[in-house]
N, C-alpha and C positions, 0 to 999 in steps of 0.2 A: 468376437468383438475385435475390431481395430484398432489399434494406437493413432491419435493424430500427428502425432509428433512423429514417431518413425514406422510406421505402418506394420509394423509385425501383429499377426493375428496372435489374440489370447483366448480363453473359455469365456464365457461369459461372468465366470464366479469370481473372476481375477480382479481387485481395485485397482492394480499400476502394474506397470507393462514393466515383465522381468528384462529386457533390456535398455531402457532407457530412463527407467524410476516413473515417467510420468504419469497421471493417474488417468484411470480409461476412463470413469461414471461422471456424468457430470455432476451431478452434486457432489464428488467429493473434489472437482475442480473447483467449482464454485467456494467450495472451504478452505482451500489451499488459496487462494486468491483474496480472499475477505483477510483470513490469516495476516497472509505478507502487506497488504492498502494499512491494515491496521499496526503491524510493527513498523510499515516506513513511515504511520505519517505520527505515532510517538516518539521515533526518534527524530524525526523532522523538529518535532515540536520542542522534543527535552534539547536541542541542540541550540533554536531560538530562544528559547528560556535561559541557557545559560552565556549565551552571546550579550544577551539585554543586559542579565545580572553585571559581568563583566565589564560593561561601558562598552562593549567594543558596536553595539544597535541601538538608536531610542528608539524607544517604545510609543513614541507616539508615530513616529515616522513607519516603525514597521507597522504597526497597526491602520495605518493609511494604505500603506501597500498591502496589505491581507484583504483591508474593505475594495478596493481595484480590482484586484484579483476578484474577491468573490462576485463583484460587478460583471466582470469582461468572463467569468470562467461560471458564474454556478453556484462557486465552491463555498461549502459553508465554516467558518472559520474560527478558530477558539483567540480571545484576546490576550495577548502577550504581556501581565505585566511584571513592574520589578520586585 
């Protein structure tokens, strides 16, 4: 098996390529990626939550901007309040 990241062959039995850490199978790529989408976007989130609290965002305005976004982008969005 090949590394993508830096092409060093490994055995086949190997999960991450002894020289670059990255992970060779892709299902355990696929779990290392769901991982990190989901700790950036609670931190994302705990960071807006406590911008609101603070006064330093209303809440209604960011909440127009989350519903834009999820317009223009997709994206499905948790509501921010105080």
């Amino acid at each position: 098996m090949q590394c993508k990241r830096c092409r060093k062959q490994h055995p086949d039995k190997d999960n991450y390529c002894s020289y670059c850490g990255a992970p060779l199978k892709l299902e355990i790529l696929k779990q290392v990626r769901l991982a990190y989408e989901l700790r950036r976007k609670k931190s994302v989130h705990n960071i807006l939550t406590l911008l609101v609290k603070e006064g330093c965002i209303v809440p209604d305005k960011l909440n127009s901007l989350m519903a834009r976004l999820e317009k223009a982008f997709g994206l499905k969005r948790e509501a921010i309040s105080e």
